[in-house]
Kinemage of the C-alpha trace (Angstrom):
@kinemage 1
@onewidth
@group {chain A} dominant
@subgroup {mainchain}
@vectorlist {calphas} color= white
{ca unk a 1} P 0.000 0.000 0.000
{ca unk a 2} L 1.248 3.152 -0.964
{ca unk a 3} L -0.846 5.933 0.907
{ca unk a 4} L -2.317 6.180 4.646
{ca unk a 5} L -4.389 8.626 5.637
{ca unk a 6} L -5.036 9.349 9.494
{ca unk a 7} L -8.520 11.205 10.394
{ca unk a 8} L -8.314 12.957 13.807
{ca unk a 9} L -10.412 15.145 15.627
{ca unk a 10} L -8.565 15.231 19.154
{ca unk a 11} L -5.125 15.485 20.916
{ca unk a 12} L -5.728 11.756 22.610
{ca unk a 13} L -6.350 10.575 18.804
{ca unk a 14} L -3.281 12.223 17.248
{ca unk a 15} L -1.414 11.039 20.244
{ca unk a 16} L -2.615 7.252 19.172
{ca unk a 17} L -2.245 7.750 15.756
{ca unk a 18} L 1.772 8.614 16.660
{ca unk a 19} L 1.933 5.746 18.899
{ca unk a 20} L 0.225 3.317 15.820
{ca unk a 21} L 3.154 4.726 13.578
{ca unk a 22} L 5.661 4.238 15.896
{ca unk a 23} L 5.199 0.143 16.161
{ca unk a 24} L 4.228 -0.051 12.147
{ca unk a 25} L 6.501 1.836 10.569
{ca unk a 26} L 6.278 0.169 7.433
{ca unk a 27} L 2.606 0.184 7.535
{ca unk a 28} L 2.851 3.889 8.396
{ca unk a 29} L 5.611 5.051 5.587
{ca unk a 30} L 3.315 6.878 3.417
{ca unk a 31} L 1.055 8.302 6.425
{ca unk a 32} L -0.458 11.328 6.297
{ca unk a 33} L -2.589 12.762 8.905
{ca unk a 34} L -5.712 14.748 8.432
{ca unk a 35} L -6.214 17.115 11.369
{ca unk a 36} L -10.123 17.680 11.663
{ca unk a 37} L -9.640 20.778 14.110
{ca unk a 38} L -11.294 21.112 17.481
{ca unk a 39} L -12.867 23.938 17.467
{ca unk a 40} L -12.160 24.923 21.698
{ca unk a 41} L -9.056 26.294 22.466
{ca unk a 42} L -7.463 24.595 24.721
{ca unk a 43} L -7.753 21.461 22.216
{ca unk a 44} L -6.528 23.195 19.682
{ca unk a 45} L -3.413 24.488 21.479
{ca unk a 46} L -2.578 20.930 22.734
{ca unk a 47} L -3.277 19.574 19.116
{ca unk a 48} L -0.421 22.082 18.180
{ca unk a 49} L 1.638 20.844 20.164
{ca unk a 50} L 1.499 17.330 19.161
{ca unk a 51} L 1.541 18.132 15.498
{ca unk a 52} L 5.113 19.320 16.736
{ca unk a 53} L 5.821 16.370 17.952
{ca unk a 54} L 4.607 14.423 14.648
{ca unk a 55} L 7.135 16.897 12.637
{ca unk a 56} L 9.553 15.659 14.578
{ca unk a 57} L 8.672 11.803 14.101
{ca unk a 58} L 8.423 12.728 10.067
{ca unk a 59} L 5.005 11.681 10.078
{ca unk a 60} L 3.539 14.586 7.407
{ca unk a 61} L 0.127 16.217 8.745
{ca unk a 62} L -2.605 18.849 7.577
{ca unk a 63} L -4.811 20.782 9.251
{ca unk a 64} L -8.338 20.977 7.823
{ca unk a 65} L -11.060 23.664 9.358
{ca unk a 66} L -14.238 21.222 8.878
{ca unk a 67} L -16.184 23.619 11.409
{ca unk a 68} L -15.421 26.818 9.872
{ca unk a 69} L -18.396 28.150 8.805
{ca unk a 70} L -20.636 26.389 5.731
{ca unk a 71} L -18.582 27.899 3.356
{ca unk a 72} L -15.431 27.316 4.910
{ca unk a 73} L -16.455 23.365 5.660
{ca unk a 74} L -17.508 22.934 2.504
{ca unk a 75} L -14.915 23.521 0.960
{ca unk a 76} L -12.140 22.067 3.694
{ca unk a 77} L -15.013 18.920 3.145
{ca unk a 78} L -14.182 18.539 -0.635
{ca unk a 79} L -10.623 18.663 0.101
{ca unk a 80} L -10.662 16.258 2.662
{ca unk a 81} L -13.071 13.926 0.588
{ca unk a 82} L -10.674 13.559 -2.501
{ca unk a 83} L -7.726 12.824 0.035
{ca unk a 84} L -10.189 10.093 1.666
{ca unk a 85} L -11.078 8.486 -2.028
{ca unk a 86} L -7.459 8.158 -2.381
{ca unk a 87} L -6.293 6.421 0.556
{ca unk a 88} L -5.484 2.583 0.679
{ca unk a 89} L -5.119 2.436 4.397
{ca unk a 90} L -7.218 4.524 6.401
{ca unk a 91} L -6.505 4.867 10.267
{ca unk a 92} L -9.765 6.194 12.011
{ca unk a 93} L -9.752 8.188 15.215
{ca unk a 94} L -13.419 8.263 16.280
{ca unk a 95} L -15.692 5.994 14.371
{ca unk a 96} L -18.328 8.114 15.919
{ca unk a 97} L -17.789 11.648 14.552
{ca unk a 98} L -20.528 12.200 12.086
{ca unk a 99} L -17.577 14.125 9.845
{ca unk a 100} L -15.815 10.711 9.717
{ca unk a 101} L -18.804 9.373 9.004
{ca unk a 102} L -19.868 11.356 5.988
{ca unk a 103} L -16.503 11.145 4.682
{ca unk a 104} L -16.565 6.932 4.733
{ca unk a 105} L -18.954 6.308 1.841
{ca unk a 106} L -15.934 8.375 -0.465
{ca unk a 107} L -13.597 5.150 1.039
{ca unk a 108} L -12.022 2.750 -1.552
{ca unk a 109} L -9.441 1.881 1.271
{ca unk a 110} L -8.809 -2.091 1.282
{ca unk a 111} L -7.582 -1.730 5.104
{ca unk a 112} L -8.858 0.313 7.877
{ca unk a 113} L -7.142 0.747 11.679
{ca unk a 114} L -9.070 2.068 14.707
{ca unk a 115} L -6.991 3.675 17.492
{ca unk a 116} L -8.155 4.578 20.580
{ca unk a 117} L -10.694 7.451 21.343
{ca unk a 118} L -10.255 6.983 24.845
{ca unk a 119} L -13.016 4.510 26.724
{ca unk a 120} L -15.214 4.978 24.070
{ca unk a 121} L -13.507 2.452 22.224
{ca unk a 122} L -15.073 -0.136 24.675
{ca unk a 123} L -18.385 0.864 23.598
{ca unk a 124} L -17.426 1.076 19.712
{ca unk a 125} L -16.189 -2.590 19.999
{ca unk a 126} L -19.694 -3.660 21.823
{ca unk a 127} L -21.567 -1.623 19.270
{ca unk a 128} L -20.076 -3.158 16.070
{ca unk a 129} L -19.867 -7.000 17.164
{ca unk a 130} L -23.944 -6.768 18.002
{ca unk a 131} L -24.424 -4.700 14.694
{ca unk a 132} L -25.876 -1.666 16.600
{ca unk a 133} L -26.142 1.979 15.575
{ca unk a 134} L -23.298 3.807 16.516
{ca unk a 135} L -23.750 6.103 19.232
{ca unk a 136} L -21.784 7.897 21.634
{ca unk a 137} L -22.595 6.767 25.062
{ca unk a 138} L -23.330 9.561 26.831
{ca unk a 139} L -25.912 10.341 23.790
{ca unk a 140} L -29.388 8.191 25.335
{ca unk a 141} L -29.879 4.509 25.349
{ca unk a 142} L -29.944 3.008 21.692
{ca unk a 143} L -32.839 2.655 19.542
{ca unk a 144} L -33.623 -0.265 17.339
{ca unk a 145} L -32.168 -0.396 14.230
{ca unk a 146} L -34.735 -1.558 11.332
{ca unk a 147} L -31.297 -2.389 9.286
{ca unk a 148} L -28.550 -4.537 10.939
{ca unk a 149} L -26.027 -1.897 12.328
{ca unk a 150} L -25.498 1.364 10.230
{ca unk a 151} L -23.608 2.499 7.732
{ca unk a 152} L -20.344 2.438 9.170
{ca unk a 153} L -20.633 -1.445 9.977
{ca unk a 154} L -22.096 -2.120 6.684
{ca unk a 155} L -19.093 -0.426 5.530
{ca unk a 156} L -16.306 -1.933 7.718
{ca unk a 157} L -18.269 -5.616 6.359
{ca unk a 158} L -18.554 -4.851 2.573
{ca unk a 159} L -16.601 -6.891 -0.008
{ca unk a 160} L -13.686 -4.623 -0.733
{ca unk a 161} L -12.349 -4.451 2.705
{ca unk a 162} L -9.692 -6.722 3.551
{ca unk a 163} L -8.248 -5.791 6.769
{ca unk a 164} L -10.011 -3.829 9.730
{ca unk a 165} L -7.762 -3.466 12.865
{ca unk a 166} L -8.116 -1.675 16.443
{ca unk a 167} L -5.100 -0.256 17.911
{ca unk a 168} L -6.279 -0.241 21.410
{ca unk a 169} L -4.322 -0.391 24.913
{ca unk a 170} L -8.294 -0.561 26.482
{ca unk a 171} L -9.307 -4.680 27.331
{ca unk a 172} L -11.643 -5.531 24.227
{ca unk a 173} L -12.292 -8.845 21.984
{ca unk a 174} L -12.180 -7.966 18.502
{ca unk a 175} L -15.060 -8.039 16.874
{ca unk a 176} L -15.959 -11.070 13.853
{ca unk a 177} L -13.712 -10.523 11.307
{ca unk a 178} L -11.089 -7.984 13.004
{ca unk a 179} L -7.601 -8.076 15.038
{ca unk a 180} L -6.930 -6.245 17.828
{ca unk a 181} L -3.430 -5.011 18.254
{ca unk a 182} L -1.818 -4.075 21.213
{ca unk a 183} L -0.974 -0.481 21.685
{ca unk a 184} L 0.963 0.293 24.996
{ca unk a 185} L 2.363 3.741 24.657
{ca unk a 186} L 5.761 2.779 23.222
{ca unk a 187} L 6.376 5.995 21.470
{ca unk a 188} L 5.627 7.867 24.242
{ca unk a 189} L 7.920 5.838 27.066
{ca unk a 190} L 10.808 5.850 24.678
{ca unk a 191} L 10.733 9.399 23.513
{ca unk a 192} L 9.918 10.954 26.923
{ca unk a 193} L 10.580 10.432 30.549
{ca unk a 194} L 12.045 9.875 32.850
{ca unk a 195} L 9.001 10.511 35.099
{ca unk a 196} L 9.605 12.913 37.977
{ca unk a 197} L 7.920 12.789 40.893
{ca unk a 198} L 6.608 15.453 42.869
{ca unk a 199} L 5.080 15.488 46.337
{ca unk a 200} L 1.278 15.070 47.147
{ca unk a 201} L -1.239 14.061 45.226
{ca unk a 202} L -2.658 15.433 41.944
{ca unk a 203} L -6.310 15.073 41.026
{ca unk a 204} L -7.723 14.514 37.516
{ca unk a 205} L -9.949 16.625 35.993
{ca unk a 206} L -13.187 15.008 34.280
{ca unk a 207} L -15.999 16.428 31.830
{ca unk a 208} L -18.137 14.094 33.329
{ca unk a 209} L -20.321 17.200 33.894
{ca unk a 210} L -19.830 18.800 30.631
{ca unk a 211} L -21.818 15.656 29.684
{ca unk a 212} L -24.478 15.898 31.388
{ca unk a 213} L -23.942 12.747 33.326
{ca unk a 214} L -22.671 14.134 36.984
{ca unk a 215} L -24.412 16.859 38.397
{ca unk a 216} L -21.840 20.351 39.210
{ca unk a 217} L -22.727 20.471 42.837
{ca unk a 218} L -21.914 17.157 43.612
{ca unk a 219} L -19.022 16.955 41.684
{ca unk a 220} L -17.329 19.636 43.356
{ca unk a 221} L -18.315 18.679 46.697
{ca unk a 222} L -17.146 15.139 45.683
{ca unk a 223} L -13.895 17.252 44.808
{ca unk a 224} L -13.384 18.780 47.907
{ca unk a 225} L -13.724 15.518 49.910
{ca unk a 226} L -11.043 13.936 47.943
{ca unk a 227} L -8.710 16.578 48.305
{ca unk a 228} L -8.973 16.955 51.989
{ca unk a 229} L -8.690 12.742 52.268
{ca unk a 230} L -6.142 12.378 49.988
{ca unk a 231} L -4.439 15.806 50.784
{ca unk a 232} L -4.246 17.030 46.508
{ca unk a 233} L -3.401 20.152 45.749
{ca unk a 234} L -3.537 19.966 42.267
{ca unk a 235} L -6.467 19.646 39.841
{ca unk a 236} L -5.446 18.963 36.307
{ca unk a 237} L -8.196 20.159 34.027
{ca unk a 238} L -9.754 18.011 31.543
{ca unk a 239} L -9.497 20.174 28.700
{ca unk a 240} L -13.556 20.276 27.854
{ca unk a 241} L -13.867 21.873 31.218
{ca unk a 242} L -15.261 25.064 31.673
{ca unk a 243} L -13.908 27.968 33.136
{ca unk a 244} L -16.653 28.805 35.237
{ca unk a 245} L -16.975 25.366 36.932
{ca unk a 246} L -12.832 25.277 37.394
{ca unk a 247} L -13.068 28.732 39.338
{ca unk a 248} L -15.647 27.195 41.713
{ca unk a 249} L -13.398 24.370 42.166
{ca unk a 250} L -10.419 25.862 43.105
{ca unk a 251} L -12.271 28.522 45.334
{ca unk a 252} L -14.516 25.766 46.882
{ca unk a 253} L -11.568 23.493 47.681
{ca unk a 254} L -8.725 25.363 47.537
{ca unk a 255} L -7.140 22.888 44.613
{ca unk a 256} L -4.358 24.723 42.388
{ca unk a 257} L -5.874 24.702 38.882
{ca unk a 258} L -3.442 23.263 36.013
{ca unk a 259} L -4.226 23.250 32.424
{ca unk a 260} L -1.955 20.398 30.738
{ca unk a 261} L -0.964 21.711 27.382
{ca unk a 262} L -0.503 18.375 26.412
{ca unk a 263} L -2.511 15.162 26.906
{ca unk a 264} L -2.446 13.766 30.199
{ca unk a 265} L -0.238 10.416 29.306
{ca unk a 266} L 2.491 13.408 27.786
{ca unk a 267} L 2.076 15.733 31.057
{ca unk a 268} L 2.839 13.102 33.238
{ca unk a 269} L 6.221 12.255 30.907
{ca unk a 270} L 7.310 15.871 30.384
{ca unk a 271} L 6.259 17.465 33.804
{ca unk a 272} L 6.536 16.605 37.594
{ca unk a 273} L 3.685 14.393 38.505
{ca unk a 274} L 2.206 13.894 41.577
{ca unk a 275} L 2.930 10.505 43.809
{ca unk a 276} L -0.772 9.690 43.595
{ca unk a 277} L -2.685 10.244 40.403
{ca unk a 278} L -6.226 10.443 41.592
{ca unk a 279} L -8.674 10.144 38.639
{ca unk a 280} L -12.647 9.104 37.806
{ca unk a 281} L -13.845 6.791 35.483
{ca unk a 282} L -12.087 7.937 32.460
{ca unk a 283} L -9.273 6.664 30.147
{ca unk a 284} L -6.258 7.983 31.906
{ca unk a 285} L -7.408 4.898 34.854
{ca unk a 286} L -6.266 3.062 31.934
{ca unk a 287} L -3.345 5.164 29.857
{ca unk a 288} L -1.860 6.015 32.789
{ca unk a 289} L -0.817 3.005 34.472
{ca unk a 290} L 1.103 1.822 31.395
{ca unk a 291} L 2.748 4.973 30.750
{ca unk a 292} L 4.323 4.863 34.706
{ca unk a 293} L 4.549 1.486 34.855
{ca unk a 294} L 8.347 1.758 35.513
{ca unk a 295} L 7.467 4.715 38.120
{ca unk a 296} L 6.883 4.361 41.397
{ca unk a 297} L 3.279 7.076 41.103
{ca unk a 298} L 0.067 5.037 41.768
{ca unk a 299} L -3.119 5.772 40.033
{ca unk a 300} L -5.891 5.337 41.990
{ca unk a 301} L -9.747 5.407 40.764
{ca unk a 302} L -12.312 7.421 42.595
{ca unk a 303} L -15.605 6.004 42.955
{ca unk a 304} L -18.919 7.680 41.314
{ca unk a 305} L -22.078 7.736 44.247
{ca unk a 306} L -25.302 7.000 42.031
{ca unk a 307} L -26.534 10.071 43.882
{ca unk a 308} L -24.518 12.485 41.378
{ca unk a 309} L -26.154 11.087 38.044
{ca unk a 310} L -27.704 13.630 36.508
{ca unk a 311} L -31.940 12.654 36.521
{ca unk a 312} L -31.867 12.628 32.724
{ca unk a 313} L -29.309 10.278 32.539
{ca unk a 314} L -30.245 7.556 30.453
{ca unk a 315} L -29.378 3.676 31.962
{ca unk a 316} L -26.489 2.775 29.102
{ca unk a 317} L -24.387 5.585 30.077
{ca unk a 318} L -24.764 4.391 33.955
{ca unk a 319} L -23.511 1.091 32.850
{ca unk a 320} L -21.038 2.441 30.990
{ca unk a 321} L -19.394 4.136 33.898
{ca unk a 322} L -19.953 1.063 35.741
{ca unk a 323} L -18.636 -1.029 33.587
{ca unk a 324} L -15.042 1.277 32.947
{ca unk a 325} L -14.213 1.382 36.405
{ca unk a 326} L -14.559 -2.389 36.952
{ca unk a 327} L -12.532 -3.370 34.081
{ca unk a 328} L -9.626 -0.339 34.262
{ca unk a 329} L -9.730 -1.512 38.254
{ca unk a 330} L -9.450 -5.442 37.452
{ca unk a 331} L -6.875 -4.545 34.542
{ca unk a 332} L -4.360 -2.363 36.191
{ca unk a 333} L -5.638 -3.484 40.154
{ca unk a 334} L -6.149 0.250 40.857
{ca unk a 335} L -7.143 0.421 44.660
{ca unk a 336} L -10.374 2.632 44.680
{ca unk a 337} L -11.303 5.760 46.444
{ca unk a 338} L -15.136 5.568 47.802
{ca unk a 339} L -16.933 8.560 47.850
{ca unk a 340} L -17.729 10.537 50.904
{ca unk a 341} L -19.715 8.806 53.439
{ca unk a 342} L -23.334 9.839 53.835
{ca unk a 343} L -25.162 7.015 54.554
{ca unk a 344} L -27.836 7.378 51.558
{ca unk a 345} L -26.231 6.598 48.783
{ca unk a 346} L -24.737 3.870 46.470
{ca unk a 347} L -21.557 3.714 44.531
{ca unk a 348} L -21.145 2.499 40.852
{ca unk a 349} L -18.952 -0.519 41.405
């Protein structure tokens, strides 16, 4: 094959994308990755960043503006379409973006490779072996589908496709007619490091409320009685935080406020990390532990009461949750942190 093109939409998928490259370099000779950009800043500035990085690897990137106004998208659309038509391989960040999606049907690609969008891979894997619709979990329980699964399974099934991989360091079976391939953060451990420790504890940041799946209030209280148990004093910010929910944070609990400028996997590589990396049910409970392996900082998972779920919150997404701490916590034996005693409610272990 003589041309791979990389679709990503996210620091954490450019990141993966890198670390896929790094173990198939022959695979990944002819790569070229398609930046979709974020549109927040704070995404954009630690995409930036990585497409350093990639410059540096001599893996050859572009930056496309698909959310720049119709024109503008149109346009940056048409581009990226005749660049999709002519890839052989492509390498897929989020099987879920509707972009991504509109671009597949312009595929003539014999091979296809799905790195990690964080946990959500989990759920992509579940969706695609029961030939579901594919929808982000946080997005409602699913609705029956009159046709078996939708377009993107009926196009990772059809004739022409030879090859459909998931680069994945997250614990999933591949689905019929797929290979999963390990990905444990070589790039990143060989290029980076050593770790350096710092004293304390450091607490990370989730957009678990951005979501709509933990309510503010109890979120921040939950924050506060993890930083007095634990004694944190810092909060690394997920980057889809917002501004007005990080300055109640840090005035309710007292927490330092960081903003990584790189993915949390890189911070903890390039920066002083805490001794403790306190985190929810997210993908760093299961990036993390493989990037410090060789370190002696423990990541430790804190537990979600069912009392801050959000009353709109549909019963897949609980499950989700549930289901993300169990296996990050039976895959990396992460001790847990139980929520704040109260004597009403019930954790989602």
């Amino acid at each position: 094959m003589s041309d791979t093109l990389a679709l990503v939409e996210s620091p954490a998928q450019l990141l993966n994308v890198l670390e896929w490259a790094h173990v198939h370099p022959g695979e990944a000779a002819s790569l070229t990755v398609a930046v979709l950009q974020p549109t927040d800043p704070r995404s954009r500035a630690q995409v930036r960043r990585l497409c350093r990085f990639a410059s540096q690897a001599k893996v050859a990137w572009r930056r496309y503006e698909v959310r720049a106004g119709y024109l503008g998208r149109a346009g940056e659309l048409m581009r990226l379409g005749r660049a999709v038509a002519a890839a052989e391989r492509l390498v897929i960040g989020d099987l879920f973006s509707r972009t991504i999606q509109l671009l597949l049907p312009r595929s003539k690609a014999r091979e296809v490779v799905v790195v990690d969008d964080g946990t959500a891979t989990t759920e992509l894997v579940s969706l695609l072996t029961y030939g579901q619709q594919l929808t982000r979990w946080h997005q409602g329980d699913l609705k029956p589908s009159a046709a078996k699964g939708g377009p993107v399974n009926r196009w990772l099934a059809r004739q022409g496709l030879e090859r459909a991989v998931f680069f994945t360091c997250m614990p999933v079976t591949a689905p019929p007619g797929t290979e999963v391939r390990p990905n444990d953060y070589a790039w990143s451990r060989e290029t980076f490091g050593p770790v350096r420790v710092r004293a304390g504890a450091d607490l990370a940041g989730s957009s678990l409320v951005e979501t709509g799946v933990v309510d503010q209030d109890r979120y921040i209280d939950a924050i506060g009685w993890i930083a007095r148990s634990r004694a944190a004093g810092r909060y690394l910010a997920h980057r889809r935080e917002s501004p007005q929910k990080l300055e109640r944070i840090a005035v309710a609990t007292g927490l330092e406020i960081v903003h990584p400028e790189l993915p949390l996997e890189l911070t903890a590589l390039t920066e002083p990390i805490g001794q403790s990396v306190l985190t929810f049910a997210s993908t760093v409970a299961y990036t993390l532990p493989i990037v410090l392996g060789s370190s002696p900082v423990r990541v430790e998972l804190c537990e979600i009461d069912d009392a801050w779920i959000t009353p709109d919150t549909a019963e897949r997404s609980v499950d989700f949750l549930r289901r993300i701490s169990a296996l990050a916590v039976d895959r990396h034996g992460l001790a847990r942190i139980p929520p704040q005693p109260d004597g009403r409610a019930r954790t989602l272990s």
